[in-house]
Residue, then its C-alpha position, 0 to 999 in steps of 0.5 A: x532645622x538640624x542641619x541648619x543648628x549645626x553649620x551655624x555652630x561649625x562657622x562660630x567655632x572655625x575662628x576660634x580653631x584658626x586663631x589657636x596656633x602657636x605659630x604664624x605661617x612666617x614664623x614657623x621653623x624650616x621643619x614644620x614647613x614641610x609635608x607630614x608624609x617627608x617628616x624624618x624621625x627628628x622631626x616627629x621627635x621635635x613635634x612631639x617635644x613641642x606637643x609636650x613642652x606646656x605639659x605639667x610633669x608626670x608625678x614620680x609614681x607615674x613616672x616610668x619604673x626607669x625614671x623613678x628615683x631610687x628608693x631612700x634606704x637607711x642602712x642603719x635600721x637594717x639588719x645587716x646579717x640579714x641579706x634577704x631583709x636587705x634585698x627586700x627592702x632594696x626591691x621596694x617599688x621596682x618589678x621583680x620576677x619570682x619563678x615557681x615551680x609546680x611538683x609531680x610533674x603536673x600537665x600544663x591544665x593544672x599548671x593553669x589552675x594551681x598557679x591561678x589558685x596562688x595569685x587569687x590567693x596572693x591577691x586576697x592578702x593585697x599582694x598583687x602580682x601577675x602570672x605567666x606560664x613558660x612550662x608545662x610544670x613552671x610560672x613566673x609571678x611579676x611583683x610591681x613592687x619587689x618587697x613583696x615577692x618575699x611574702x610572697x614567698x612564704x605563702x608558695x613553699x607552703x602549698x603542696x604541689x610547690x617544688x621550689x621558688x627562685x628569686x634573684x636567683x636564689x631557690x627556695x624548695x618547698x616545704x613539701x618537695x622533694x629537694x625539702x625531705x632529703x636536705x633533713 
């Protein structure tokens, strides 16, 4: 009964399959006429254009980060004394890289844990960044939105164990480093 149900449902819906294509078998370009295993790279290319051409545009946050316009400053709301609040604010919704540095020359283990405790702690206050080792005493957290790296910021020179942040190459010590102490 089965078997019968479903090769009646497979012979009514083959037709429709059949009838879907964009082209009839004359009408096809030279290209798509040959064998998929002797298609080039400009081939597949024009395939998946043409796979892709009754496709709705991507809204421009889905877009990739490359792709996207840049954000609209008004310079004239911005502080121009103020780099930081002009580099924030240039930043916004582009991914920024931020490297945090781990004092007392800790082991790699409780690199581990102080940077997790960070991000959670980040990630409570709606600051979302990612996390991701590249020494024993260091780690770079990723901001998908740049802005926030410098609320960020403050929050990490702040902790105990932090020595230092970077960002857009500039160092922040720790307010409980040691680079902090000798500088007063």
């Amino acid at each position: 009964m089965e078997k019968s149900v479903f090769i009646i449902l497979f012979f009514s819906i083959t037709p429709l399959l059949v009838q879907a294509k964009k082209y009839k078998d004359d009408e096809k370009p030279d290209w798509a006429k040959k064998n998929i295993r002797d298609y080039t790279d400009a081939d597949m290319e024009r395939l998946f254009d043409q796979w892709e051409e009754d496709e709705e545009p991507l809204e421009e946050d889905e877009l990739p980060e490359h792709l996207r316009p840049m954000p609209q400053i008004n310079l004239n709301n911005l502080n121009t004394d103020d780099p930081e609040q002009l580099l924030q604010t240039t930043k916004k919704g582009r991914t920024l890289m931020t490297f945090v540095q781990v004092s007392r020359d800790p082991t790699r283990d409780e690199t581990e844990e102080l940077t997790k405790l960070w991000q959670s702690s980040l990630w409570n206050n709606h600051i979302q960044a990612e996390r991701y080792l590249v020494d024993d005493n260091r780690a770079i957290f990723l901001f998908k939105d740049g802005s926030q790296a410098w609320t960020a910021k403050e929050f990490l020179v702040d902790q105990e164990r932090c020595e230092s942040v970077t960002i857009e190459s500039k160092v922040y010590p720790g307010k409980h480093s040691s680079k902090s102490k000798e500088e007063l």
